[in-house]
Every structure is written in structure tokens, then in C-alpha cells.
N, C-alpha and C positions, 0 to 999 in steps of 0.2 A: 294748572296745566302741568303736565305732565311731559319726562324727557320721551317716550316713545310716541308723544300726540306732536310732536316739531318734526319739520320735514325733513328727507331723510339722509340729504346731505348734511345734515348739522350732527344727527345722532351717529355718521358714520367717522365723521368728523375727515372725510376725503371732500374739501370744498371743492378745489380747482380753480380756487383767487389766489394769487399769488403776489398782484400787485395794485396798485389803485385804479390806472386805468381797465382791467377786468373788476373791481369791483362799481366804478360809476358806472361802466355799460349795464354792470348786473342790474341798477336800480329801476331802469324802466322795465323789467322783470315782476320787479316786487311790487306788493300792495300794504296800503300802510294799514296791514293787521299786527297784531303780537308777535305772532308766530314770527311773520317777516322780518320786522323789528327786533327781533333775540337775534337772527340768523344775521343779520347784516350788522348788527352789532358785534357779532362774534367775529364776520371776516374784517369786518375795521379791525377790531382789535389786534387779530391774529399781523394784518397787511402792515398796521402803525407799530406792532412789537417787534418788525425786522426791521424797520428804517425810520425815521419821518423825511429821512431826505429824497425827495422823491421830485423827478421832472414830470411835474403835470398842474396844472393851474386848474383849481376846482368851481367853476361857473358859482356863481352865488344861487344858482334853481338845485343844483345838484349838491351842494355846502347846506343846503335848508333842508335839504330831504335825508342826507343823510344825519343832520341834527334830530331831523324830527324823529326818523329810527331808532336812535341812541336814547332820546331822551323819554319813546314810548319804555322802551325798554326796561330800561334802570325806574320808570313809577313803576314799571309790571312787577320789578320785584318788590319795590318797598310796599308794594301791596300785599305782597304774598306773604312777605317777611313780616307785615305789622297786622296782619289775620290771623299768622300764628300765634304772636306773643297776646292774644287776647283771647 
């Protein structure tokens, strides 16, 4: 995958999340492909590097999905990463 084949708020890098509750609304948004999964991985990232102190209590449906996003994620790359060293 490629950075101009991800959607094009991620390549523009203008999300428009700024906090966690705009990012859990965002997940019923997404589908659990790659794509979505880098992308939402990168607004966690971005949301949890301003704070973790945050007032919002994250549902255990919504704490799974966003697991699962993270964790498609980070295999996508040590896929990518362990195709090239071979």
C-alpha cells in the first residue's frame, strides 16, 4: 500500500479529530479495512499525544473496535516491514 492509495484526509494530514469523543463517533464511519485501520490509528495516536486525560468513558464495543483498528494496523506493517527484509 501505498501513501497516495489511503484516504485523503490522512495524506492531507487535516483530520478534523481533535478529541476522543469526535474520534469514537468517527468509528461507526469506518470499516475494518487497512486503509481505515492506519487512518484511525493515526487519529488515536495524534488525539492520545495531546492528553490521556480525557472526560469520556469508552464503552467496551467501542474500546474493541478501536483495539481492533490498532492492532490490524501495526500486523499491516510488520507485514510490509518483514517482506522487505526477505
Amino acid at each position: 500500500m501505498h501513501l497516495n492509495n489511503l484516504p485523503g484526509d490522512f495524506t492531507s494530514k487535516k483530520t478534523g479529530i481533535s478529541s476522543l469523543d469526535e474520534l469514537l463517533s468517527e468509528l461507526t464511519n469506518r470499516n475494518e479495512e487497512i486503509e481505515d485501520s492506519i487512518l484511525v490509528t493515526y487519529w488515536l495516536r495524534n488525539v492520545l499525544g495531546h492528553s490521556l486525560a480525557w472526560n469520556v468513558n469508552v464503552d467496551q464495543d467501542s474500546y474493541r473496535k478501536l483495539y481492533l483498528f490498532v492492532i490490524t494496523a501495526c500486523l499491516h506493517v510488520i507485514n510490509c516491514l518483514w517482506r522487505n527484509l526477505q
